[in-house]
N, C-alpha and C positions, 0 to 999 in steps of 0.2 A: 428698742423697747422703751416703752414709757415709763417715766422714774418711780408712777405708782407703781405700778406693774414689777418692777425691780426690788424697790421695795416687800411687797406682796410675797415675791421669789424666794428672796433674801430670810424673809420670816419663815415660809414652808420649810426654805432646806434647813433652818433652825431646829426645828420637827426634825426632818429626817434625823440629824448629826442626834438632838436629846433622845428619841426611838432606838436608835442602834443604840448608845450606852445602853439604855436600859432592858436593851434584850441581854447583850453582853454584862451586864452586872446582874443580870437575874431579876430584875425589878418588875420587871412583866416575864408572860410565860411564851416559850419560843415562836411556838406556834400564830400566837397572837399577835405578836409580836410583827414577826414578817408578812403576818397581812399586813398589818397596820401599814409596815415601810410602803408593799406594794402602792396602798391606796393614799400616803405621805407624796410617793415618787411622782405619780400618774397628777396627783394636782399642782407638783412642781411642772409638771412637764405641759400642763395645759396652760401656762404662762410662755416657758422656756425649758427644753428638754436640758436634763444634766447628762452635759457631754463628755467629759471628763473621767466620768466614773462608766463601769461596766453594770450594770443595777440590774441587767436582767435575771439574776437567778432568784428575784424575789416574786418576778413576774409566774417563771417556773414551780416556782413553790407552790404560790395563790393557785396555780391551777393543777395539781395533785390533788393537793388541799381541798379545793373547794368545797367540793363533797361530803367530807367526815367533820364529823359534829365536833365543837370544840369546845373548853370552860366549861363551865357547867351544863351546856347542849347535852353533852353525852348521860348523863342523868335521865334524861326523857327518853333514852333509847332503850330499847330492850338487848337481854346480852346477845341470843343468836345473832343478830342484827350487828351490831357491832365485835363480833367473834370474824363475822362474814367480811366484812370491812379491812379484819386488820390481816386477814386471809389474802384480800385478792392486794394488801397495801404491800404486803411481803412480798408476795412475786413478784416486786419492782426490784426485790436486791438480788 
């Protein structure tokens, strides 16, 4: 790997590590949160994949998630609409 390029790395996974606090201290909201990591991880890993760690269940998340409106999105939605959402979201448990 080239030392920019390490460098580069070394700053992203700075991101990841300040992300997770601040999912974990509440500082951002869950949800947003673990996209965020997703899309933190994925440009760590278009340098150098972090091997070390298991980071796929943020990958799993982003994609449940994708779908339902988040932050303030859900505002714009009408409620049957999101009634319908948290209906078929339930039937995951």
């Amino acid at each position: 790997m080239h030392p920019n390029e390490e460098i580069k790395r070394n700053n992203r996974i700075k991101k990841v590590i300040s992300n997770s606090r601040a999912i974990i201290s509440k500082q951002i909201d869950f949800t947003i949160g673990c996209i965020k990591m997703k899309n933190l991880i994925c440009s760590v890993s278009d340098i150098k994949p972090i091997e070390e760690i298991d980071l796929v269940i943020f990958n799993d998340f982003y994609n449940e998630m994708a779908f339902y409106p988040i932050g303030e999105e859900i505002t714009l939605y009408n409620q049957k609409y999101l009634e319908k959402l948290e209906l078929r979201h339930s039937s995951y448990y």
